[in-house]
Structure formats: C-alpha cells, structure tokens
C-alpha positions in Angstrom: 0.0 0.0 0.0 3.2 2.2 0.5 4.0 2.7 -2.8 0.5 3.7 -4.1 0.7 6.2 -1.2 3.5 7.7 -2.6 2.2 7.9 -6.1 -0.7 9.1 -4.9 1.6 11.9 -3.1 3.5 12.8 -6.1 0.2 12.7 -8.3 -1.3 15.3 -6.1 2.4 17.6 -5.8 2.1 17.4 -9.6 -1.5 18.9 -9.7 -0.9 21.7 -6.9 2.8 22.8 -9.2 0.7 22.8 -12.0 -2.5 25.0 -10.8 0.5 27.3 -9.5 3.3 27.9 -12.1 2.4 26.3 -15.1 -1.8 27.3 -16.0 -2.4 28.1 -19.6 -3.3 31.7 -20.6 -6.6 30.1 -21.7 -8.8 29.6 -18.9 -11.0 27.4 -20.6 -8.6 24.7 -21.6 -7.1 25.7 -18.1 -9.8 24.7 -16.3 -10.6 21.0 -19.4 -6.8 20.1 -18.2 -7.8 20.7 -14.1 -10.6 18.8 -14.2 -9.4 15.9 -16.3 -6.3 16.1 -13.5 -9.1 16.0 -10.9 -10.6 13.1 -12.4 -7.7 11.0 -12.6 -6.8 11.7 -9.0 -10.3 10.4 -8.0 -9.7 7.6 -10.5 -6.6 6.5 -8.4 -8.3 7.1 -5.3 -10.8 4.6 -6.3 -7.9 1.6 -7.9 -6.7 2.3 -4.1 -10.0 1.5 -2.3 -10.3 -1.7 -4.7 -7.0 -3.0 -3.9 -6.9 -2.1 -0.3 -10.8 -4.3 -0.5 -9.4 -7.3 -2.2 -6.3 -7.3 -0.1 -9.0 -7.4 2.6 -10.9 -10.0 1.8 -7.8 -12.5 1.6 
C-alpha cells in the first residue's frame, strides 16, 4: 500500500505545481486540463480502495 501512497503523493504535488506555475493563458482549456487532473486523482483514489478491498478479503 506504501508505494501507491507515494504515487498518490507525487500525483497530487504534480496537480498543486501545475495549478501554480504552469496554468495556460486560456482559462477554458485551463480549467478541461484541471478537471481531467481532478478526475484522474479520483480515478486512483478509487484503484486504491479496490486494492486495499481485495487485499482485505484474503
């Protein structure tokens, strides 16, 4: 579960740097890109709670 932790740490550094230093002048593709990030990050959130479930069930 450690390593997906840290992923999920680095995943979430990656969206905060971006939302601060690197936005696009246009905010509408600024704000497609954040909440296709978003999405992802809930998307991991989710593989985490399916593995951590299996790897309760054994």
């Amino acid at each position: 579960m450690k390593p997906q932790l840290i992923i999920f740490g680095i995943l979430i550094a990656g969206f905060i740097v971006f939302n601060l230093f690197f936005q696009l002048p246009d905010d509408r593709t600024n704000t497609a890109v954040n909440i296709i990030y978003a999405s992802l990050l809930f998307a991991y959130i989710s593989f985490m709670a399916y593995s951590l479930i299996r790897k309760m069930k054994k």
